[in-house]
C-alpha positions in Angstrom: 99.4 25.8 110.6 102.5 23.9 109.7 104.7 22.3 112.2 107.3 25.2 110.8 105.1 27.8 112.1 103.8 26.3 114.7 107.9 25.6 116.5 108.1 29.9 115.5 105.1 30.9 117.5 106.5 28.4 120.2 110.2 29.9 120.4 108.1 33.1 120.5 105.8 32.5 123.3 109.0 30.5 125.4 111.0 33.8 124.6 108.1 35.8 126.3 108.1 34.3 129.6 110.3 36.5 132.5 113.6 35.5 133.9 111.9 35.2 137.3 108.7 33.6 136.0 111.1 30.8 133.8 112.9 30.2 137.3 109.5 30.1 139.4 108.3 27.5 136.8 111.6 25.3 136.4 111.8 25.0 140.0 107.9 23.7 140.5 108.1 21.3 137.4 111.0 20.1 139.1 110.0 19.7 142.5 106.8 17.9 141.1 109.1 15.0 138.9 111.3 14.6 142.4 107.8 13.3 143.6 106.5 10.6 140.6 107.2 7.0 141.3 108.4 7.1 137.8 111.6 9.5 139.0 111.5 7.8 142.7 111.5 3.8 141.0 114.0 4.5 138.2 117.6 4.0 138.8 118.8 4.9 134.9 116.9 8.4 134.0 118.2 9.9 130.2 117.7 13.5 130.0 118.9 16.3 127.6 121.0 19.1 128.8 118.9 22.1 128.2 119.1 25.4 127.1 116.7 28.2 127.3 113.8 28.6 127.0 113.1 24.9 127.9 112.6 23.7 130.9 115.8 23.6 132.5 117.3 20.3 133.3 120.7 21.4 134.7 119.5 20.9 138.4 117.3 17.6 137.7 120.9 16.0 136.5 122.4 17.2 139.3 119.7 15.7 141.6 119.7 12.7 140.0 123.2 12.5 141.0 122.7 13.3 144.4 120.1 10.6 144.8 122.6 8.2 143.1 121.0 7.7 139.9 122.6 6.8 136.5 121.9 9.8 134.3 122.3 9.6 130.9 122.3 12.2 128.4 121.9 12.0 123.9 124.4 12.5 121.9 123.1 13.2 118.3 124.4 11.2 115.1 123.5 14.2 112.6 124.2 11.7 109.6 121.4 8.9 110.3 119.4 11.3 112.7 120.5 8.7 115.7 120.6 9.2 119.4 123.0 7.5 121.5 123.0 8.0 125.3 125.8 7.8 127.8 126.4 8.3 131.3 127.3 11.7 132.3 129.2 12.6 136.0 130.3 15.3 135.4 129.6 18.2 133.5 133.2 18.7 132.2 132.8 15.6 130.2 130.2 17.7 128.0 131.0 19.7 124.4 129.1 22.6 123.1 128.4 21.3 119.5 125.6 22.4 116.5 122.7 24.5 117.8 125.0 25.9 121.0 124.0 22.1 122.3 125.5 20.4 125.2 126.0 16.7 124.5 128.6 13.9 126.4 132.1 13.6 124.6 132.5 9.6 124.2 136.0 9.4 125.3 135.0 11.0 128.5 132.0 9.3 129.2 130.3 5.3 128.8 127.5 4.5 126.4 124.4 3.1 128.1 122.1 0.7 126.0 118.2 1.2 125.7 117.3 -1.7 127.4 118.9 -0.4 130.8 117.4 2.9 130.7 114.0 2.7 132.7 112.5 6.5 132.3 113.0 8.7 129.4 112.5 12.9 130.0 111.6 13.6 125.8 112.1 17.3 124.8 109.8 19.2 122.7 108.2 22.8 121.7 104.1 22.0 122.3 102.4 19.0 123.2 99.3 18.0 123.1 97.6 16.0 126.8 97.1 13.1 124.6 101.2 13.0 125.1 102.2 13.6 120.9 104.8 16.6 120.9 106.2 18.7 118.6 110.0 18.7 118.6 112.6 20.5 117.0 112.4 19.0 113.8 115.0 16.2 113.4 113.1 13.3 114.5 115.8 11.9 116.8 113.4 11.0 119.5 110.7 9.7 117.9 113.1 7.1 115.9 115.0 6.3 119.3 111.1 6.0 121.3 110.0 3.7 118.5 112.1 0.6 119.8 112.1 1.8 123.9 110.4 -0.2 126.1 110.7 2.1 129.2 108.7 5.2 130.5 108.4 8.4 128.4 107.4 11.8 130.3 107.9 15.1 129.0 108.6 18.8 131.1 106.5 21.7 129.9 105.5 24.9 130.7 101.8 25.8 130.4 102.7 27.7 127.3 103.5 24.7 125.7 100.5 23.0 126.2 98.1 22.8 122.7 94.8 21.8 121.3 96.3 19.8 118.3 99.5 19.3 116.7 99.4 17.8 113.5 100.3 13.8 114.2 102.0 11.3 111.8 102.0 7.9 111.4 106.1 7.9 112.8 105.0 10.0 115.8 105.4 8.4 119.3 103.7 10.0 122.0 105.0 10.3 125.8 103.3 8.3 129.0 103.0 11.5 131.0 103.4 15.7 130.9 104.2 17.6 134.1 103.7 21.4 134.1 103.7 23.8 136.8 100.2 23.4 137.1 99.6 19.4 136.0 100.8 16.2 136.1 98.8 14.7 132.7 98.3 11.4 132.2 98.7 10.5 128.2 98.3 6.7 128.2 
């Protein structure tokens, strides 16, 4: 199956889960990254602002804040396929742009660099326990991952979890996957 199919059948089987099971899962994957060293040690965390049906990340930003950490969040560069973090506080100082996507306006907010950012939460539609995903298709991550020195992890549901994805030479897997049911190891 191609990697078009395969993000199909994914969307499909995302769509599938409940309102109450999505919630039930969200808050379980969250609860278990609250307790990693990786989310305990790091004091600059980048995450995406979700939207359904991935693994919402509303109320990890949130409790980043709470707990004082800098959060950062991509902004997308459509042109050279380019992310660029930068600090979010609040979440007036986001835009709804392409895709119905929430990312930072940069008059409102402060770009952080790479080299600050100590944990990475990497999106995707399937991965595989070896830590290589399959994202939405741009290729934004895996050219930002390919000169990050920090940790990678990745926030799935079960649903998402695969066999085998079909991995090239530009693809950069993530240090760790946690799903309601596993914290998995990749390295």
């Amino acid at each position: 199956m191609d990697k078009k199919a395969m993000r199909k059948n994914q969307l499909a089987a995302l769509m599938a889960i409940s309102p109450l099971d999505y919630e039930q899962k969200c808050y379980v994957i969250e609860q278990r990254l609250f307790q990693t060293e990786g989310w305990k040690n790091s004091e600059v965390i980048a995450v995406t602002v979700s939207k359904q049906p991935e693994v919402n990340t509303w109320n990890i930003i949130k409790r980043g804040w709470e707990e004082g950490k800098k959060i950062c969040v991509p902004k997308c560069k459509p042109s050279t396929k380019e992310l660029t973090f930068y600090e979010l506080i609040s979440f007036t100082a986001l835009e709804k742009v392409y895709y119905d996507l929430y990312e930072p306006v940069p008059s409102l907010t402060n770009q952080v660099h790479k080299e600050i950012i100590q944990e990475v939460i990497v999106p995707g539609l399937a991965y595989t326990k070896k830590g290589y995903r399959l994202g939405f298709g741009g290729g934004y991550y895996d050219r930002f991952l390919s000169g990050y020195n920090g940790r990678t992890l990745s926030l799935a549901f079960d649903e998402q979890m695969v066999d085998s994805l079909p991995v090239e030479s530009f693809d950069v897997p993530v240090d760790e996957i946690i799903t309601e049911s596993a914290t998995i190891q990749c390295g």
